[in-house]
N, C-alpha and C positions, 0 to 999 in steps of 0.2 A: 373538566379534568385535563391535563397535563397531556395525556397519551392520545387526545383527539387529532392532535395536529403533530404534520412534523416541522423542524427549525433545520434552518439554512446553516447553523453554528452547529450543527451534530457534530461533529468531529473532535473540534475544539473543545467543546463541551466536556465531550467524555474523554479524550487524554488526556486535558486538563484538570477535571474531578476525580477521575475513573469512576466506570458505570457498574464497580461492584460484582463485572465477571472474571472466575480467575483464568480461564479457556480465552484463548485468542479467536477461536470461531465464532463465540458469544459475542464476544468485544466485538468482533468486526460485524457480525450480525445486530448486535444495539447500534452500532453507528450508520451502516446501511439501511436500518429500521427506522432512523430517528430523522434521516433525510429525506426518506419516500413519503413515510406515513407518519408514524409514533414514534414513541419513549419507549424502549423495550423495558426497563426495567419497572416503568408503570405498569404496562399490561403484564408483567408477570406478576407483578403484586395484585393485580384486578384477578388474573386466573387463579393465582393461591386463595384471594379471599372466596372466588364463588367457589371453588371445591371444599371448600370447609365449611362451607352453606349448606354441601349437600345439594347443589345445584347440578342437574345435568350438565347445562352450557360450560362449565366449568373440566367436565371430562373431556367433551367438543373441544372445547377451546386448546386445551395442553395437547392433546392429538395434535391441531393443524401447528402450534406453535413446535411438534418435536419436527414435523414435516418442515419445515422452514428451515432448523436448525439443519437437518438431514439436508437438504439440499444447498443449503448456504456451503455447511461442510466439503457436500460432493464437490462443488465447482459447477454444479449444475447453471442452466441459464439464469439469468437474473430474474427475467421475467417472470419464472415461476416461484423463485424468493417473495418478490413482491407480492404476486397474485397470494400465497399461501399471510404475508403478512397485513395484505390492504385489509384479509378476508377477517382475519381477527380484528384489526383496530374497527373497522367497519359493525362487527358484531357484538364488537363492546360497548359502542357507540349505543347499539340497540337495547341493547342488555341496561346501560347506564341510566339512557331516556326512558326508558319503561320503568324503571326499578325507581326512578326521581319524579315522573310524571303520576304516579297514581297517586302519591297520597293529596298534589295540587288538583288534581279530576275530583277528588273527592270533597277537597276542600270548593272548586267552585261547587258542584252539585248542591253543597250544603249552603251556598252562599246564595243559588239561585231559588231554591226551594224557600228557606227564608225570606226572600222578596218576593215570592210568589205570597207567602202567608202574610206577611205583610201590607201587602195590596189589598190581599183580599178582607184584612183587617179595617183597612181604609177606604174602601170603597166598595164592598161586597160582593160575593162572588157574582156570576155574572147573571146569576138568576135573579139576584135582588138589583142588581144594577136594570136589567128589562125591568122591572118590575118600575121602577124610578124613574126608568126613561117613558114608560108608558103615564104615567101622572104627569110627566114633562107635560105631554102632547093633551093629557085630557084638560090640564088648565088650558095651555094654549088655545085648544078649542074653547072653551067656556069662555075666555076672557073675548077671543071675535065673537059668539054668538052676541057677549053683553056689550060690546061696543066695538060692530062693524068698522068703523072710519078709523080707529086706532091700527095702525101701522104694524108691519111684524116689526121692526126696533121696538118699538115701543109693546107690542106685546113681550119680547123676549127678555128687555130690560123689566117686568113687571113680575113672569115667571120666575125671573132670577134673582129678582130681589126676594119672594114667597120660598124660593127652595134653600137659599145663599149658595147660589151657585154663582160663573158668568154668565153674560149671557152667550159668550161664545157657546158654552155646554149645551145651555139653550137650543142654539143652531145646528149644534151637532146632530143633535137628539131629536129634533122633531121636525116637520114638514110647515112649513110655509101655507098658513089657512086663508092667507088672503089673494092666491093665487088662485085664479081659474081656472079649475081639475078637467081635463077632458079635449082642451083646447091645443092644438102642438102653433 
């Protein structure tokens, strides 16, 4: 949105266009608004819209923006101008990101769940996948008992061709029967 940031051409900008205040404190307040932080007359149209939402932040917000106005007016220090307007553009900022970020939260959620069911459509939850890995390992034993001198390649490639798996999965999934258990 527009009132995120402010521009270096504020000034220009709004004597140029006019910024639709008919008070000169306004005016001079959109323009010293628009160099520090925002676009005044975005964020008052962001404060009209949440009050007619029926949102609190919306009563918040018109408060600190009459307090701005109020000191702009006074002649008060600048400092506290700014502190009163960083404090809006800042909380609009929150208000924008919150109110834009939920319905994409939601959308991943639904995007992660569905590849969750999906996986598990494709390769079974992980009870059935132990379950798969555990037949890995019992051919792999069976195939050394019935022939010792055959190789784990060669066992891995034999299970993998019996599951259509690779045989990396092979590797993954089961222990190496032709190694000698006990020895370091």
């Amino acid at each position: 949105m527009k009132f995120l940031t402010g521009h270096a051409d504020a000034k220009r900008e709004y004597t140029d266009a006019g910024c639709g205040y008919a008070d000169s404190v306004n005016t001079g307040l959109a323009i010293f608004c628009a160099m520090r932080c925002a676009s005044l007359p975005d964020l008052d149209t962001f404060i009209e819209r949440m009050e007619s939402e029926g949102e609190g932040a919306g009563i918040e917000l018109r408060a600190r923006r009459q307090k701005a106005y109020a000191a702009f007016a006074n002649g008060l220090k600048m400092d506290v101008v700014i502190r009163h307007l960083e404090w809006i553009a800042s909380r609009a900022r929150e208000l924008t990101n919150g109110e834009f970020l939920i319905p994409h939260a939601r959308r991943g959620l639904n995007v992660l769940s569905g590849a969750k069911r999906g996986h598990e459509l494709t390769h079974g939850c992980a009870d059935e996948k132990q379950k798969k890995y555990i037949q890995y390992q019992e051919e792999v034993d069976r195939l050394h008992e019935k022939k010792p001198t055959l190789s784990y390649e060669g066992i891995k490639k034999s299970v993998a061709k019996k599951f259509s798996v690779s045989s990396k999965t092979i590797q993954r999934h089961t222990t190496n029967p032709t190694k000698k258990q006990g020895h370091s």
